[in-house]
C-alpha positions as CSV (number, residue, x, y, z in Angstrom):
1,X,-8.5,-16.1,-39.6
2,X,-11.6,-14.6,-40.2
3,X,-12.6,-11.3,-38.4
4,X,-15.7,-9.7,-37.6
5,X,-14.7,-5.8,-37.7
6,X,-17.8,-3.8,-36.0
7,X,-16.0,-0.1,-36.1
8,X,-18.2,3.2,-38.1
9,X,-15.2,5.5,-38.7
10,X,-14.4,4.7,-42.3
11,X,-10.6,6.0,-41.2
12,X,-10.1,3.5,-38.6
13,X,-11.6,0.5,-40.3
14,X,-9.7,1.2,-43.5
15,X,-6.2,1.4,-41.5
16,X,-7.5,-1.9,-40.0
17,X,-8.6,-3.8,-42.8
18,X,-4.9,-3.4,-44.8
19,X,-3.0,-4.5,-41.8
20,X,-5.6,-7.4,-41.0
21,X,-5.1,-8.1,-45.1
22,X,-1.3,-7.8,-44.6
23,X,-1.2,-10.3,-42.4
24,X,-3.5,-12.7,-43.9
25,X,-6.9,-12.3,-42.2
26,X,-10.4,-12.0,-43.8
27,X,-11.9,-9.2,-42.5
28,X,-16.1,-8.4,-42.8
29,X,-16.8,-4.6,-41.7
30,X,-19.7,-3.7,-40.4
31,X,-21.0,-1.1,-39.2
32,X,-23.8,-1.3,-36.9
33,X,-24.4,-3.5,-33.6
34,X,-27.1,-5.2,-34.8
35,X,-24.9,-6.7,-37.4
36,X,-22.6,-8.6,-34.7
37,X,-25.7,-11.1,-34.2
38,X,-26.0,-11.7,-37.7
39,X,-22.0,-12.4,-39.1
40,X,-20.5,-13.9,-35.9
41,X,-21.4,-17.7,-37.0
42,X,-19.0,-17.1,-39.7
43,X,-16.2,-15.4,-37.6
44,X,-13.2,-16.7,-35.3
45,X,-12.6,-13.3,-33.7
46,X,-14.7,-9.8,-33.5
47,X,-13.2,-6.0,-33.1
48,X,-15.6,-4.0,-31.5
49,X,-15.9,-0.6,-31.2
50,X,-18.0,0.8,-28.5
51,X,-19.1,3.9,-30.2
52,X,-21.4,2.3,-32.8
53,X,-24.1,4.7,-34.4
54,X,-27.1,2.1,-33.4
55,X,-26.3,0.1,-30.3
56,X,-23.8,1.2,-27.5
57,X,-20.8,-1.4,-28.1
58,X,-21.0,-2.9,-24.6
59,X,-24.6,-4.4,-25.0
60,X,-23.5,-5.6,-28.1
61,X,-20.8,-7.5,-26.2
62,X,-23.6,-8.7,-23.5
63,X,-26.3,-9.8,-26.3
64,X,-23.0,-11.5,-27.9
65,X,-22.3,-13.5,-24.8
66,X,-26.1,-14.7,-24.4
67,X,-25.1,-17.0,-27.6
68,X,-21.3,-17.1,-28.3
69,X,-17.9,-17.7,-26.7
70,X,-16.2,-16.3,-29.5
71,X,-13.0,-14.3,-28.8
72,X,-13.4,-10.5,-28.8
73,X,-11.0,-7.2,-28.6
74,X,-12.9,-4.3,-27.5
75,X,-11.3,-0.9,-29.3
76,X,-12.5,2.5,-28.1
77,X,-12.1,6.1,-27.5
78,X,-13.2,5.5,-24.3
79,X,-10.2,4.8,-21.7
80,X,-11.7,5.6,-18.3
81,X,-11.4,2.9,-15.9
82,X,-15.1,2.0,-15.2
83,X,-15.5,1.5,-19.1
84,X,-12.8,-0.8,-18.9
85,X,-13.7,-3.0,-16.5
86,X,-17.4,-2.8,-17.7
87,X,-16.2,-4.3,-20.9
88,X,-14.3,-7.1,-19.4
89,X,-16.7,-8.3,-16.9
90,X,-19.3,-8.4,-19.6
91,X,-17.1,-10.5,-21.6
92,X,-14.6,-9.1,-23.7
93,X,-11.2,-10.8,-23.9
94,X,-9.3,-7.9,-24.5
95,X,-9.7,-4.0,-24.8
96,X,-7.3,-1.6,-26.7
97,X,-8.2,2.3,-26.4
98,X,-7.8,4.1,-29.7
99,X,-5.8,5.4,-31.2
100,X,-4.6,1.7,-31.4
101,X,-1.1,0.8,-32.4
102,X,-1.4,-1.7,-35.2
103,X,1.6,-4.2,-33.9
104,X,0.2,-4.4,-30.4
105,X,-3.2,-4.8,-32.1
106,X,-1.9,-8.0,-34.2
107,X,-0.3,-9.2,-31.0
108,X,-3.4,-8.6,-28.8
109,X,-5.3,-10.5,-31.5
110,X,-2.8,-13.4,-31.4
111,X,-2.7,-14.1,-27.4
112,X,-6.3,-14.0,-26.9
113,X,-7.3,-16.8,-30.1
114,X,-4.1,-18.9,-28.5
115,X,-5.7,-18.8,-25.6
116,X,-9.3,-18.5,-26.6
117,X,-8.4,-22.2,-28.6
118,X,-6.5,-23.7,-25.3
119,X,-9.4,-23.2,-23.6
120,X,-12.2,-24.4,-26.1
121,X,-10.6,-27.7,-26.9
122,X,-12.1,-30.3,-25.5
123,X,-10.5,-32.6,-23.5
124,X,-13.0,-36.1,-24.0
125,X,-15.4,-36.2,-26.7
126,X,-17.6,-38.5,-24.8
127,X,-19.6,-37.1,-22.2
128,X,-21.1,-39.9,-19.2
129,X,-23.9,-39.0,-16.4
130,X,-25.0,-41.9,-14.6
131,X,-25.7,-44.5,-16.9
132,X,-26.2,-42.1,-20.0
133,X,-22.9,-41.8,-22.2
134,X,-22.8,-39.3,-25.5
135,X,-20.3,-39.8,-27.7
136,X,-20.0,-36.3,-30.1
137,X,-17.5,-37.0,-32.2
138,X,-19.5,-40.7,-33.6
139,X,-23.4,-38.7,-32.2
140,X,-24.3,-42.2,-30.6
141,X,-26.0,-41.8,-27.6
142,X,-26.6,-45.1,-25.2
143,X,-28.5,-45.4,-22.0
144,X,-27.5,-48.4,-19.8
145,X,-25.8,-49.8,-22.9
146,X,-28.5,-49.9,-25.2
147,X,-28.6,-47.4,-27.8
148,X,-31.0,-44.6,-28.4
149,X,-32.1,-43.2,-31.4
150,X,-32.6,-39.8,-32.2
151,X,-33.3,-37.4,-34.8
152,X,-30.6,-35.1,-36.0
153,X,-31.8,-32.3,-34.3
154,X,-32.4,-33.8,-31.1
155,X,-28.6,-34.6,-31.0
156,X,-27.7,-31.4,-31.9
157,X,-29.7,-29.4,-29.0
158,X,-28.5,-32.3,-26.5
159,X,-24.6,-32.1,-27.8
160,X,-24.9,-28.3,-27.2
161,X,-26.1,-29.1,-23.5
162,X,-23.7,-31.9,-22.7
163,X,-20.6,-30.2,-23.9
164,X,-21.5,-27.7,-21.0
165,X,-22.6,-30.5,-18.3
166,X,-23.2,-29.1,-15.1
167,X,-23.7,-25.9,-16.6
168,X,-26.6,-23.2,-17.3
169,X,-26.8,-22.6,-20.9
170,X,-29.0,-20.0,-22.1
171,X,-31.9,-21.2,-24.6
172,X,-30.7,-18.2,-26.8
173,X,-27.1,-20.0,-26.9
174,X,-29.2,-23.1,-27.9
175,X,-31.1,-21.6,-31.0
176,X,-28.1,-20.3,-31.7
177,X,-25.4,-23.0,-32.0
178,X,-28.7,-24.9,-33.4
179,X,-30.9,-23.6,-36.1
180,X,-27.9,-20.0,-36.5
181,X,-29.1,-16.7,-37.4
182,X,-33.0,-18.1,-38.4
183,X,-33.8,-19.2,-35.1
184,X,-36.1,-16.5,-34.0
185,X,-38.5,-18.7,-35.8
186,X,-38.1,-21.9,-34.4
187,X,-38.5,-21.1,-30.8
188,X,-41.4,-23.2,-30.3
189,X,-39.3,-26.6,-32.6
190,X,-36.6,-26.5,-29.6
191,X,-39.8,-26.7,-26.6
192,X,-41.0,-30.0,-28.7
193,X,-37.0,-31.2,-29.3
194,X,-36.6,-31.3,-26.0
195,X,-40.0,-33.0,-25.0
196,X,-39.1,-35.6,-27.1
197,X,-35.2,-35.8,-25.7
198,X,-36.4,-36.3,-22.3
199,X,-38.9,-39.2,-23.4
200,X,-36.2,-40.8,-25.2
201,X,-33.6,-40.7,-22.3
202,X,-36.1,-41.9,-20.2
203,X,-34.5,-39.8,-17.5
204,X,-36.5,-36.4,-17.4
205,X,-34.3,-35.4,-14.6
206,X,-30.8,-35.2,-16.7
207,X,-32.6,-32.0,-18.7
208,X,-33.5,-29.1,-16.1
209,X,-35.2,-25.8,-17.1
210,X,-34.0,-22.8,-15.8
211,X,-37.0,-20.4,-15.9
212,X,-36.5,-17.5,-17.3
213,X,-32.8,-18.4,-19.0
214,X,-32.9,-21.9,-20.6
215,X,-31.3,-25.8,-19.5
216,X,-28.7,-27.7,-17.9
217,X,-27.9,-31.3,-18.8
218,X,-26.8,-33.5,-15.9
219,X,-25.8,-32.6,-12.5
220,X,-25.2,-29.5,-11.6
221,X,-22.7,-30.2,-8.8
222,X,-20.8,-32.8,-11.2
């Protein structure tokens, strides 16, 4: 597996990164917040420590959640109750207060990808609203049985959105899973993408802007 360690003390991470080794995980350390954004593509899992020397750990974990559902085990000194619960309603899977006993760690780290996996795979790789059916795993896309042709970007951003159907995805989540870590550049590309997606669908109405967050393909009652 390949984890994303985000953890300063140079004690900590180096007890960590041996056991990880040990038990055959690739482990990246890093030290600062603002390096979660730029190595979680790469990653299946990310430790994070709240104490970080740039960023407090818990925006980290909120920025994180704006683009990824990748699994992650919160480790910190911090054990009081509200820091807790602030972590896991933000969106951490799991949180361990240090100092962390390495078995329980590996254990921690095995439940939450089981279940992180269970709940990620997908159950149909074709996606139908109305007459519109997308078929990820062959990228076809036909409309009343005809085909439509897109470009390989305008599948992309429309797979991201109809793997969620019904759901409010966040145009950061979009860039993301689309164009990765240079997408701060290519805000403007997605705007015309998805001009030209809703001309090609010919149904406007199964691509809804959120102001202010991002999209939502189909309905979002169904």
């Amino acid at each position: 597996m390949q984890i994303l360690l985000a953890e300063d003390d140079d004690g900590v991470a180096g007890a960590l990164l041996e056991v990880l080794y040990d038990h055959g995980h690739v482990t990246r350390r890093i030290t600062h917040g603002k390096d979660v954004l730029t190595y979680h593509r790469s990653s299946d899992l990310l430790l994070l420590d709240l104490g970080l020397p740039d960023v407090d750990g818990l925006e980290v974990l909120r920025s994180l959640r704006a683009v990824s559902d990748m699994p992650v085990v919160v480790l910190t000194a911090r054990g009081d109750e509200r820091s807790v619960v602030r972590g896991l309603r933000i969106g951490a899977d799991d949180y361990l207060v240090k100092p962390v006993r390495l078995a329980e760690l590996l254990a921690r780290i095995e439940v939450v990808t089981r279940r992180s996996a269970a709940l990620s795979a997908p159950e149909a790789r074709k996606v139908t609203v109305g007459d519109v059916e997308i078929d990820l795993d062959a990228r076809r896309v036909t409309a009343g049985g005809t085909g439509i042709e897109l470009t390989a970007k305008e599948f992309d951003i429309l797979a991201v959105l109809a793997a969620r159907t019904g759901i409010a995805v966040s145009r950061e989540q979009v860039l993301d899973e689309v164009w990765g870590d240079a997408h701060h550049g290519v805000s403007r590309s997605l705007d015309v993408h998805l001009t030209q997606l809703r001309a090609k669908l010919s149904r406007p109405d199964l691509l809804t802007t959120i102001r202010g967050f991002g999209y939502r393909f189909g309905d979002a009652t169904g």
